[in-house]
C-alpha positions in Angstrom: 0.0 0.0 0.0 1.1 3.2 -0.5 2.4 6.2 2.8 1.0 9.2 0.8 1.8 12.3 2.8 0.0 15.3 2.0 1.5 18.3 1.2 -0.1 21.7 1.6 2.7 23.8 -0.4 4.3 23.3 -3.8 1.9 20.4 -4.7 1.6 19.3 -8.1 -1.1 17.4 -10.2 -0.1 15.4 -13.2 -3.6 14.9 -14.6 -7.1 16.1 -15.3 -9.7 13.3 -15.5 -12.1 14.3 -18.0 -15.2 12.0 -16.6 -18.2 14.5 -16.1 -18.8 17.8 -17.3 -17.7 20.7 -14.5 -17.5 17.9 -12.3 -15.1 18.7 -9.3 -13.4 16.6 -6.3 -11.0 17.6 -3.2 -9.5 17.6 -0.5 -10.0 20.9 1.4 -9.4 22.5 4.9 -9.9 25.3 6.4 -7.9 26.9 9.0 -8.9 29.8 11.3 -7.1 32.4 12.9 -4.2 32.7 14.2 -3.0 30.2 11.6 -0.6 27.5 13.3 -1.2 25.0 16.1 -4.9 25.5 16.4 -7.3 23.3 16.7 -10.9 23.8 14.3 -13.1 20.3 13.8 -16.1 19.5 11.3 -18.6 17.2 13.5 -21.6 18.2 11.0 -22.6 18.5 6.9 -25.3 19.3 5.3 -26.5 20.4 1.7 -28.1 23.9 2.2 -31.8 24.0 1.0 -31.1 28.3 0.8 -28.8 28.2 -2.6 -27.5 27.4 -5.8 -24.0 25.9 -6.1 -22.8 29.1 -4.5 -23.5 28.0 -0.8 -24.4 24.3 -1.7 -22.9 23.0 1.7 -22.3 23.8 5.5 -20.2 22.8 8.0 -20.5 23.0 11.7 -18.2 21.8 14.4 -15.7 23.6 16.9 -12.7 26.2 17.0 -10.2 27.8 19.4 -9.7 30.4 16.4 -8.6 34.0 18.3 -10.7 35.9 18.2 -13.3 34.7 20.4 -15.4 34.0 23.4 -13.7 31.1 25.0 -11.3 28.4 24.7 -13.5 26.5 21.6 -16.6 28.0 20.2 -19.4 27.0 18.2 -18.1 27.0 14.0 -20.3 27.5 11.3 -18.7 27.4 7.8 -20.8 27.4 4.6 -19.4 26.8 1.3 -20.0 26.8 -2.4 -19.6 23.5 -4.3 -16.1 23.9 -5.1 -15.6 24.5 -1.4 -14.9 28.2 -1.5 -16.5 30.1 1.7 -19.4 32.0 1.5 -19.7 32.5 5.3 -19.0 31.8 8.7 -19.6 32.6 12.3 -18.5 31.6 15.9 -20.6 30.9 18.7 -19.5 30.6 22.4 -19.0 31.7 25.8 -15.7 32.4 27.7 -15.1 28.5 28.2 -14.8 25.8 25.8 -18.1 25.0 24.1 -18.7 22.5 21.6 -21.0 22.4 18.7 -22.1 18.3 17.4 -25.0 19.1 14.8 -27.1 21.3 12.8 -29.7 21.3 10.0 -31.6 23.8 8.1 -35.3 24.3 7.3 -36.7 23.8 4.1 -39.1 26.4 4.0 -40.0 29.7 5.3 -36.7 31.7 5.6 -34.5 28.0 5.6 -33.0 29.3 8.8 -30.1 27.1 10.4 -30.0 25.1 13.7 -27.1 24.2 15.4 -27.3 21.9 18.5 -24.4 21.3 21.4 -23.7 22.4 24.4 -22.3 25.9 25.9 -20.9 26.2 29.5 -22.3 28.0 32.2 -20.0 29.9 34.7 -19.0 27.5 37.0 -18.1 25.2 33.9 -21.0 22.8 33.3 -21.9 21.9 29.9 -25.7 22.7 29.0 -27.5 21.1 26.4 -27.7 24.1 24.1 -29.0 25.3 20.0 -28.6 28.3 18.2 -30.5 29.3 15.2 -28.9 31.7 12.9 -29.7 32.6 9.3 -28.3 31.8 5.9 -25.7 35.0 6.3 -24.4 33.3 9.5 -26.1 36.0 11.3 -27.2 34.7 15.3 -31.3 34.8 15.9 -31.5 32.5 19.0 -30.1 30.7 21.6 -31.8 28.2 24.2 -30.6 25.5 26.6 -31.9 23.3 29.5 -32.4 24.9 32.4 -31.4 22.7 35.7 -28.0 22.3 37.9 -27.1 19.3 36.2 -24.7 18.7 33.0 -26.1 17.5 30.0 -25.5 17.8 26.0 -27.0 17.5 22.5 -25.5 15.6 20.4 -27.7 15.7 17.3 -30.6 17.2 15.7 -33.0 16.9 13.0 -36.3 17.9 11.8 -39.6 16.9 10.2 -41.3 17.9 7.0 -42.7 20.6 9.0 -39.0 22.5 10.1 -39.9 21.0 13.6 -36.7 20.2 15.1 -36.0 17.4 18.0 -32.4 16.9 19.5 -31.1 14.2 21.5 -27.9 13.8 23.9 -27.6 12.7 27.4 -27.9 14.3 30.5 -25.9 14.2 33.9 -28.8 12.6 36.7 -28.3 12.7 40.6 -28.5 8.8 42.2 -27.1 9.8 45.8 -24.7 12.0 47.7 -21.6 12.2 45.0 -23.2 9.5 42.8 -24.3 10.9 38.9 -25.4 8.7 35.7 -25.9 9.5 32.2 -29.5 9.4 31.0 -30.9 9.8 27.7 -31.6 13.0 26.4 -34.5 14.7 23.7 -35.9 17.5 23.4 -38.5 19.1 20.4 -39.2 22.6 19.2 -41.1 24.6 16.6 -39.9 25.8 14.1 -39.4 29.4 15.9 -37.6 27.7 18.7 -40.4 27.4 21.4 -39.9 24.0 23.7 -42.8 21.4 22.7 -41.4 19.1 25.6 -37.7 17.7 27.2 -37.6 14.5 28.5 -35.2 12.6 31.0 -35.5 9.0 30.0 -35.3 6.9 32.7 -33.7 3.6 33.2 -35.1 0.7 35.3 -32.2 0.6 37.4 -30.1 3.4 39.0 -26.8 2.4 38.2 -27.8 2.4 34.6 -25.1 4.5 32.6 -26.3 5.7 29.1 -25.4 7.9 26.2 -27.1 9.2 23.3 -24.9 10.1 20.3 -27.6 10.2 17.5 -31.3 10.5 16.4 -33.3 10.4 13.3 -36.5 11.6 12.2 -38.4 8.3 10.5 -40.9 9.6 8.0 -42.4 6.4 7.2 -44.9 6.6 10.3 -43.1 10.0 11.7 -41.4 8.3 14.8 -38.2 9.0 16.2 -34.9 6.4 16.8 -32.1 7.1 19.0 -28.7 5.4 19.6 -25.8 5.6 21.8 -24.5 3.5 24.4 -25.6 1.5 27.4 -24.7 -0.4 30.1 -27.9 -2.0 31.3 -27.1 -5.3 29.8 -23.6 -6.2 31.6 -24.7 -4.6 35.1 -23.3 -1.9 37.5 -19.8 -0.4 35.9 -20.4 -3.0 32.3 -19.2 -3.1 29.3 -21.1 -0.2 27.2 -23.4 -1.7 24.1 -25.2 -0.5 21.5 -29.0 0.7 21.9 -31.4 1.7 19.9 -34.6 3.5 21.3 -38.0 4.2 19.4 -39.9 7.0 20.6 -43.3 8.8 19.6 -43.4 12.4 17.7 -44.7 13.7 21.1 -41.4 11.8 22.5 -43.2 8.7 24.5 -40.9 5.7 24.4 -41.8 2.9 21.8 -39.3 0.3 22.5 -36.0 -0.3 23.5 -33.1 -2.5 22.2 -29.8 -2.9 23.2 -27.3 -4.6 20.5 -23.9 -6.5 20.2 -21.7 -8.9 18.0 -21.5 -10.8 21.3 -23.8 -11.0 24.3 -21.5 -9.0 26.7 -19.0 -7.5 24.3 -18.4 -3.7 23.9 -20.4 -2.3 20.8 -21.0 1.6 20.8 -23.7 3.3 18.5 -22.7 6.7 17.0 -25.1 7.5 14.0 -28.6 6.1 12.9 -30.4 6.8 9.6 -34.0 5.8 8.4 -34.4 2.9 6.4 -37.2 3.2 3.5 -39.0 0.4 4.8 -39.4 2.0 8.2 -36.4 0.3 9.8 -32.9 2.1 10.2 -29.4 1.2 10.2 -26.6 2.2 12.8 -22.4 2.2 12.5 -20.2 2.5 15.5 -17.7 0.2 16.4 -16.9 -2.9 18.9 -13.9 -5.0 20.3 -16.3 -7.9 19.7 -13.6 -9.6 17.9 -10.7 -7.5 18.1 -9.4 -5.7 21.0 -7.9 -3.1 18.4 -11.5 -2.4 17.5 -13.9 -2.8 14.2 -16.1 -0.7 12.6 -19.8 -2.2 13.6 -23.0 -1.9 12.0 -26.6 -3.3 12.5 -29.7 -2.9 10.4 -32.9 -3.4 12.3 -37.1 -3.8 11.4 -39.6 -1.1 12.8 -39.9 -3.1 15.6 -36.1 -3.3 16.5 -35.6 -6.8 15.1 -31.8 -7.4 14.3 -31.8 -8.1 10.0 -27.9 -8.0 10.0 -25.1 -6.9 12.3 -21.7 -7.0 11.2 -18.2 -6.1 12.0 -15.6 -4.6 9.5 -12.0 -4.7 10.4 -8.0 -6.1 9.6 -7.0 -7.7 12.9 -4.7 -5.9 14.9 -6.0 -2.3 13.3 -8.5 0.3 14.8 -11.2 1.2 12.7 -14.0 3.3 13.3 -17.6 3.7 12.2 -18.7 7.6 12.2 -22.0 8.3 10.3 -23.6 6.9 7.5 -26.1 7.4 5.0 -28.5 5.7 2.8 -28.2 5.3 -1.1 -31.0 4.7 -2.6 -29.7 4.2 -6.2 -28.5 0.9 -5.8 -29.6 -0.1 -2.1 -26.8 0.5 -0.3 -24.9 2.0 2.5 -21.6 4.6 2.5 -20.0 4.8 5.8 -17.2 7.4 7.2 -15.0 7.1 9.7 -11.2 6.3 10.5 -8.4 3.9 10.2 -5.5 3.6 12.9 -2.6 1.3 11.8 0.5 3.0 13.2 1.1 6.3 15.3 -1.7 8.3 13.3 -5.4 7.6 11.8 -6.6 8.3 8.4 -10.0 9.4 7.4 -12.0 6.5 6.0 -15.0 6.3 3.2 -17.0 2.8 2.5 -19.6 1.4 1.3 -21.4 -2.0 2.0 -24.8 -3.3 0.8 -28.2 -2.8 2.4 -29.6 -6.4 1.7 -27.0 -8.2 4.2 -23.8 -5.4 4.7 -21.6 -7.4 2.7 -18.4 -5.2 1.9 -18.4 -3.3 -2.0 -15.1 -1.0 -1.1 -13.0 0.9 1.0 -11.0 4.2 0.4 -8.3 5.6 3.0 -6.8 9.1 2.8 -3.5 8.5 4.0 -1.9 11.4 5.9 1.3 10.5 8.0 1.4 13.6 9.3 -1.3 13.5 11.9 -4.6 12.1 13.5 -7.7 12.8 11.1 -11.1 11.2 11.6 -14.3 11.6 9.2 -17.0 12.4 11.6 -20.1 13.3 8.9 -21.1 12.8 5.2 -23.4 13.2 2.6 -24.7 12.3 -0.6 -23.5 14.9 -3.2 -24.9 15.6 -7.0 -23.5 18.3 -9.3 -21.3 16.0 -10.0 -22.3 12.6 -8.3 -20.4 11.5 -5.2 -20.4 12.0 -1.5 -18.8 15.1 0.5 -17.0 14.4 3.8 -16.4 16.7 7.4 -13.8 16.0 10.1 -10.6 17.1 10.8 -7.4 17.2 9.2 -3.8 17.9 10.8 -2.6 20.3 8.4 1.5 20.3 8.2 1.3 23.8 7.2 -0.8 25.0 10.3 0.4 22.6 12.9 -2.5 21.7 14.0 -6.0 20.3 13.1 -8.0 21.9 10.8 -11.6 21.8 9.0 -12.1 18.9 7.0 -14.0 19.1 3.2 -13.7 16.3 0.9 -15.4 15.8 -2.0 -15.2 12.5 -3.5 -16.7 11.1 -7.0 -19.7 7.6 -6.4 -16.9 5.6 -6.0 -15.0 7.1 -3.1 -12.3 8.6 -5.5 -10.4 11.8 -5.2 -8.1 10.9 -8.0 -5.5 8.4 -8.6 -3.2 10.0 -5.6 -5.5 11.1 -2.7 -6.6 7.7 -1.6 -5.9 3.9 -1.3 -8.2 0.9 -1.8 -8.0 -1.1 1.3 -9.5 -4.7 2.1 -11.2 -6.0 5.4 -13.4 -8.7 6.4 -16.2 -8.5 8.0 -18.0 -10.7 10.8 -21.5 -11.3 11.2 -23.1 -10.7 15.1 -26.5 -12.1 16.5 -27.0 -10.5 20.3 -29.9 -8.5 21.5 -32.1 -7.8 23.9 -35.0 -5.5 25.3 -35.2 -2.8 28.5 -38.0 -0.4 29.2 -38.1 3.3 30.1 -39.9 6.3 31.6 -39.9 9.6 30.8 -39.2 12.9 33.1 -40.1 16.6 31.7 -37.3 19.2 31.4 -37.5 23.1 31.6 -35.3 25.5 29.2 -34.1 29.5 29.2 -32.9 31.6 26.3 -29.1 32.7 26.8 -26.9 35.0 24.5 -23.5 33.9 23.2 -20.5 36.0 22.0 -20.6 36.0 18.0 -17.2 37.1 16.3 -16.9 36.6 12.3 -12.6 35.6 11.8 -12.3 34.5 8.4 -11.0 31.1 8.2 -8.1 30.5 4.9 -9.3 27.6 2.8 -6.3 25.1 1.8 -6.3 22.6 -1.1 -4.4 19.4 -0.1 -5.5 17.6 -3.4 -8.0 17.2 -6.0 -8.5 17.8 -9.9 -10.8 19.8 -11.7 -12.2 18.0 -14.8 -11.9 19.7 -18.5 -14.7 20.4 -21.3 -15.3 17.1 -22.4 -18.9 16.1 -21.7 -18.3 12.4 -22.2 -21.4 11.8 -24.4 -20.0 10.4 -27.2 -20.6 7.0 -28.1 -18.0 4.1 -27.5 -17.6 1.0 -29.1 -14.5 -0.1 -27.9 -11.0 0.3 -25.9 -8.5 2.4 -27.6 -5.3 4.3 -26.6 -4.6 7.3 -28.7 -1.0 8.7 -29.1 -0.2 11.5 -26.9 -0.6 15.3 -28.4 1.7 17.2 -28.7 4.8 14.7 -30.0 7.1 15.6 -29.3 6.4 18.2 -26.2 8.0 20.0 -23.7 6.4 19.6 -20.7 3.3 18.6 -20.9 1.3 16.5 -23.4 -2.3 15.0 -23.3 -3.2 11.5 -23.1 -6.5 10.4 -24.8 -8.5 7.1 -24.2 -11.8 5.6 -24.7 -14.1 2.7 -22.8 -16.3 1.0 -24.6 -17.7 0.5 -20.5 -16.4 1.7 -16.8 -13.7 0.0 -15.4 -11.1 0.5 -13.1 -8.1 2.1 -15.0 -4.7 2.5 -15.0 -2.3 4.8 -17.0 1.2 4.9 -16.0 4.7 6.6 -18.0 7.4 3.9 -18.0 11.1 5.5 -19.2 12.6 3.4 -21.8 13.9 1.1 -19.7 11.2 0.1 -18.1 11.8 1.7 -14.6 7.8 3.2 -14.1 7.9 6.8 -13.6 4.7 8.3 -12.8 1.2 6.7 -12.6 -1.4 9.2 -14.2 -4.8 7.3 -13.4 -5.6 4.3 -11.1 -9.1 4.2 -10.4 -12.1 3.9 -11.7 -13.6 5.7 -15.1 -17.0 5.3 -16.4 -17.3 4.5 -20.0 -16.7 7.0 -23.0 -13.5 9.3 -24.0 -11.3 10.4 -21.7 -8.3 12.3 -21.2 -5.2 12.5 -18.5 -2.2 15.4 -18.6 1.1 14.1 -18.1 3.7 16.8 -17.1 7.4 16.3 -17.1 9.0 19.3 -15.7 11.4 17.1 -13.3 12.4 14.7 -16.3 15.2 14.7 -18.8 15.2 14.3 -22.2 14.6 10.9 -24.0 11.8 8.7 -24.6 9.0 7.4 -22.6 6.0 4.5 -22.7 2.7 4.9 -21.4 0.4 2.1 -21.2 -3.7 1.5 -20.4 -4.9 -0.9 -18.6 -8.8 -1.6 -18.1 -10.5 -5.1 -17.8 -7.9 -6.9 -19.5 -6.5 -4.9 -22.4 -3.4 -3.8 -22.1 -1.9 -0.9 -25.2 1.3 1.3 -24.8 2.6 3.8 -27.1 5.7 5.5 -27.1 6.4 9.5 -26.5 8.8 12.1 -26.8 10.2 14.6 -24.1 12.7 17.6 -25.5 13.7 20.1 -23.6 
């Protein structure tokens, strides 16, 4: 496999994929203010309802940009479709605050809500949103009202731009003795409470943690997951739950979930399913202490179809968020990869019928720890767009994570690697009631400052003219234009259908040079850019390869 490391300064591309018309993938990040060993994360994207390809996406997440309120504030970034900012705000008070999730409304003014937690005073984190408008401009603020500490974690909203959050919340057992509860709230869509509830576990030494909910529109219920511990007793192993609630927030049912009865297995994003089910990654040390990327699907009625865990033995890997794709039934997951000293953002996807693994991209950064926390399904071109964070060599630090990849988890033929893993199917669950326990809310006002945040372009290409509608009947590899050239020259090919590709510049004794193209090209007329300016004179070879035919051709550098 190849150690790419990413460089931020004197990078060079040596081809333009000509696959889709204006079509456009990256790797971005964005680092605020003052540039250099700070620290900015994307937890949260979403495709903006407000815009054209101008402010096609947002971003929200944390910063300890200068200036600002407090050690991290809220971030909101949004961005056009070639990732250039259109706007951005922070949020926060003068400690560290941290901001998870946020959607925007599809109608009315298509205002923004982010959802987190700010600090009060003393330090205590309070479940908190923020609605601000599509200039990044603050309307409200609101949080849970009590002397406990609690968070949001996620939020969504209904057809209607009513939005429900969920997190957990900090509850008193006895002198000195706390637990985690569950923790979901719903509001209009002008930000008055509906209700807040406390979930309730059966026993007091019940320890649980709500990372994500989703709004199901088949029957316009609610599912939650995190972790528990109600399964392996007082001080256990956390598992995986999912719980089912009402719109008005009434409990349904309650699952908890592992590979094996007792094992570790943590919940960190659901999605709805289209036949009223819903899916969940996380990951679990189920069958390898190291850690696996784990993933269930479940019925409306919480009845385990499939749960699987992805993993190479002896590697971390780590399940993030997911989505649906509804084009051919499947699922893409993010996440990260841990093999050595760092982690690597990670991109799959696996099939909705039984989760069996299609493939698995890695953007390799020996630099520093990255993770892939959220992504999305992208058109205008086809693909997916990822958030997290980056460490960026040129800041020092982590920064703001956009990636834009094409619908098969591609960059181009040097941003990523195709990795391998197997995958193990799991069978446990079982059930656990709950009750419910209203919560109060006030309005609070945080600090908004407006640094500009510099975007950086680790890697990516930016396709050519060629609309790729002409008809193919079969492979061919034209010679390269000009011949003989000085430095560059283009390299045309056609596919008769997609295939994975590879085009690669051999000198004349057969030593390879440069590889131009190694993934996968959809079918039609194509064309790659092969610059020399670090070569001497002489004569090189460049050979295709796709599904078995092989043609080379010979070329001419003169300088």
């Amino acid at each position: 496999m190849k150690n790419i490391i990413f460089k931020f300064t004197a990078f060079v591309f040596f081809f333009i994929v000509t696959i889709q018309a204006d079509s456009q993938y990256f790797v971005n990040t964005y680092d605020y203010p003052p540039f250099g060993s700070k620290t900015d994360y994307g937890y949260s994207i979403e495709k903006n309802f407000d815009g054209t390809l101008i402010g096609r996406w947002s971003i929200a997440g944390v910063s300890n940009s200068t200036p600002n309120a407090g050690s991290f504030d809220w971030m909101f970034l949004k961005l056009s479709n070639s990732g250039a900012i259109n706007c951005s705000v922070l949020l926060g008070f003068t400690q560290a605050d941290s901001c998870f999730s946020h959607v925007q409304f599809s109608s009315g003014a298509k205002n923004i809500v982010l959802a987190g937690f700010y600090r009060n005073a003393v330090g205590k984190q309070k479940a908190s949103f923020s609605m601000i408008d599509t200039s990044c401009g603050h309307i409200v603020s609101k949080q849970i009202s009590d002397s406990l500490r609690h968070e949001y974690r996620q939020v969504v909203k209904n057809p209607s731009d009513i939005f429900t959050a969920a997190g957990y919340i900090q509850s008193y057992i006895s002198p000195g003795v706390y637990q985690n509860h569950i923790l979901a709230s719903q509001h209009s869509p002008s930000g008055t409470l509906l209700w807040a509830y406390n979930y309730l576990p059966p026993f007091p030494w019940v320890d649980e943690k709500a990372y994500s909910i989703v709004y199901q529109p088949v029957d316009g219920s609610y599912a939650i997951t995190g972790i528990t511990n109600r399964f392996t007793g007082p001080g256990g192993t956390y598992q995986t739950f999912i719980m089912k609630i009402s719109p008005t927030g009434v409990p349904i049912w309650f699952f908890g979930y592992s590979p094996i009865p007792g094992m570790h297995s943590e919940g960190k994003k659901i999605i709805a399913l289209p036949d009223g089910g819903f899916a969940v990654t996380g990951n679990s040390t189920a069958f390898d202490p190291a850690g696996d990327i784990y993933m269930l699907r479940v019925s409306s009625t919480g009845i385990v179809i499939w749960q699987n865990a992805y993993g190479t033995p002896g590697v971390t890997e780590k399940g993030e968020s997911l989505i649906f794709q509804s084009s051919d039934a499947s699922l893409v997951i993010t996440g990260s990869l841990k093999a050595a000293a760092t982690e690597d953002v990670i991109l799959s996807k696996v099939t909705l019928a039984a989760g069996a693994p299609v493939w698995i991209k890695r953007f390799p950064n020996s630099a520093g720890t990255d993770i892939g926390y959220d992504l999305k399904e992208a058109g205008s071109p086809s693909g997916y767009t990822l958030t997290g964070r980056f460490f960026n060599t040129s800041s020092a630090g982590e920064d703001v994570l956009f990636i834009k990849t094409n619908s098969v988890g591609n960059v181009s033929a040097v941003c990523q690697d195709s990795l391998m893993y197997q995958f193990i199917p799991g069978q446990w669950m079982e059930n656990c009631a709950r009750q419910i326990l209203a919560l109060n809310e006030i309005t609070v006002t945080p600090a908004v400052t407006r640094p500009v945040p510099v975007l950086k372009s680790v890697c990516g290409s930016i396709t050519g003219l060629n609309g790729n509608s002409e008809i193919v009947s079969e492979y061919k590899l034209n010679q390269n234009y000009p011949n003989p050239f000085n430095p560059s020259t283009k390299i045309e090919f056609s596919l008769p259908e997609g295939n994975n590709v590879s085009v690669k510049v051999y000198d004349i004794s057969g030593k390879l040079v440069k590889t131009l193209l190694n993934n996968y090209v959809t079918k039609g007329s194509h064309s790659v850019e092969f610059t020399a300016d670090d070569l001497s004179s002489g004569i090189y070879i460049y050979e295709l390869k796709a599904n078995g035919f092989t043609d080379s051709k010979k070329m001419m550098l003169i300088k």
